[in-house]
C-alpha positions in Angstrom: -10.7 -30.9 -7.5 -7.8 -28.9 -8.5 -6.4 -26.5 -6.0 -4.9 -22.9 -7.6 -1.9 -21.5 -5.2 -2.6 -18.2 -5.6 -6.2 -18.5 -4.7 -5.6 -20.3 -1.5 -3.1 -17.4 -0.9 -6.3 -15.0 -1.4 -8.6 -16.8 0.5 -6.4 -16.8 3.4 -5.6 -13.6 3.5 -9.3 -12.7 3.0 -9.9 -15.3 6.5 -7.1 -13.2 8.2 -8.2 -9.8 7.5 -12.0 -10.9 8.7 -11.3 -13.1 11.8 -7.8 -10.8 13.0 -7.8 -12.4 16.3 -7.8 -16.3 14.8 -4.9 -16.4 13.0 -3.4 -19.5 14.3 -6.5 -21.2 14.1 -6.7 -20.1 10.5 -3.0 -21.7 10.1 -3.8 -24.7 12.0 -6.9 -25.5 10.1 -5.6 -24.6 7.1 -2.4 -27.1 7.3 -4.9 -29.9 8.2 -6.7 -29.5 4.9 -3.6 -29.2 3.0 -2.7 -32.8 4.5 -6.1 -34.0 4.0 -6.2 -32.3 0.5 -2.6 -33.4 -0.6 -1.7 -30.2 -1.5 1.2 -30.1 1.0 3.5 -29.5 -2.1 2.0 -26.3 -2.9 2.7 -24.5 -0.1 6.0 -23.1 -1.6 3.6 -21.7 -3.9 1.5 -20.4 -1.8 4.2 -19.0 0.3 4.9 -17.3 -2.2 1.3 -15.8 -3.1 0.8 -14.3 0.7 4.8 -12.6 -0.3 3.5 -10.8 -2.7 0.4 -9.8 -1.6 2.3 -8.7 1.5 5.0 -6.3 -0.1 1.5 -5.0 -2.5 -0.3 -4.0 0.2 2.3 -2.8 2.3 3.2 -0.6 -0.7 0.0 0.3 -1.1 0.1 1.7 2.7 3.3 3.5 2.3 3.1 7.2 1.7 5.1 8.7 -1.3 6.0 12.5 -1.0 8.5 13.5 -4.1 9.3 17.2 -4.3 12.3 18.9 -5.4 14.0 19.5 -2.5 14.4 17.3 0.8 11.7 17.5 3.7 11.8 19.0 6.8 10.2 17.0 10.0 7.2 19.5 10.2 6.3 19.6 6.4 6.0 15.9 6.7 4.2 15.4 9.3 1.6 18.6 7.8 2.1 16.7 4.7 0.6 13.0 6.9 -1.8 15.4 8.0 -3.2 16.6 4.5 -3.6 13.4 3.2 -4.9 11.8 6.3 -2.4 9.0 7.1 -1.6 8.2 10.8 1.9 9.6 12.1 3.7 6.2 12.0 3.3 6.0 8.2 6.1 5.1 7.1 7.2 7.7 4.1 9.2 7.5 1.2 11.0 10.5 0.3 11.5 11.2 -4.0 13.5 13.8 -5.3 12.1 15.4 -8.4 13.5 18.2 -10.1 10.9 18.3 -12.5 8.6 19.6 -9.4 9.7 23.2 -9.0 7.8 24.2 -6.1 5.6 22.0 -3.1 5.2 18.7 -3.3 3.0 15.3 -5.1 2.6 12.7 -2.8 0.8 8.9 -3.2 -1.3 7.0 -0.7 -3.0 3.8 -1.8 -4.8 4.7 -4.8 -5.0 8.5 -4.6 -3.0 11.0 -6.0 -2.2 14.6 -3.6 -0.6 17.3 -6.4 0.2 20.2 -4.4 3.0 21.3 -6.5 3.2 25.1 -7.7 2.5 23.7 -11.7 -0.4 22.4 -10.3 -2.1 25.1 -8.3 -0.8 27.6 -10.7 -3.0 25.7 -13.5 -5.9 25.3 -11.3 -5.9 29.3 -10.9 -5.4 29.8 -14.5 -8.6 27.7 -15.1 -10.6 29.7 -12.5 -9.4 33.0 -13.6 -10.5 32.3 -17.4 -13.8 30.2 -16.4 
């Protein structure tokens, strides 16, 4: 049976993420069945897999704030608090001049537009609905 790197990376990551507190069994186990597999040579491959998975999901975790002028400590940490990320977060400041007023950040899959374009359109829609 043929084994595909990148899906050994994903099942190992899934085996991580739903038994946190075996990860060295999970290693241990999973270097015996390379061995007994013969798939030793793949684990460059696979290496490589989890690497990319890793910087995904840590991007995915990161929080993206881009506004048009640079961020003062309490605006980002209201800003954490809006969208509902933990303090720690780490945050990657954009500079936009296209964004005239507030801010548009990114968390995982979810868009927060709180710039003045934004809200100004949102108002214009009410006001005419």
């Amino acid at each position: 049976m043929f084994h595909n790197s990148k899906q050994i990376a994903k099942t190992l990551i899934k085996l991580a993420s739903d038994y946190k507190d075996k990860e060295i069994l999970i290693i241990e186990n999973f270097i015996k069945f390379a061995e007994r597999k013969n798939i030793l040579h793949q684990l460059p491959r696979i290496v490589k897999y989890l690497e990319l998975e890793n910087k995904k999901r840590s991007a995915a975790e990161r929080l993206t704030v881009s506004s048009q002028k640079k961020l003062s400590a309490s605006l980002i940490k209201n800003i954490k608090e809006y969208v509902r990320v933990a303090p720690e977060t780490e945050l990657d400041e954009i500079p936009d001049e296209n964004i005239k007023g507030g801010f548009i950040a990114r968390h995982k899959n979810m868009i927060y537009d709180a710039s003045i374009k934004t809200q100004l359109a949102k108002l214009k829609n009410n006001l005419i609905i």
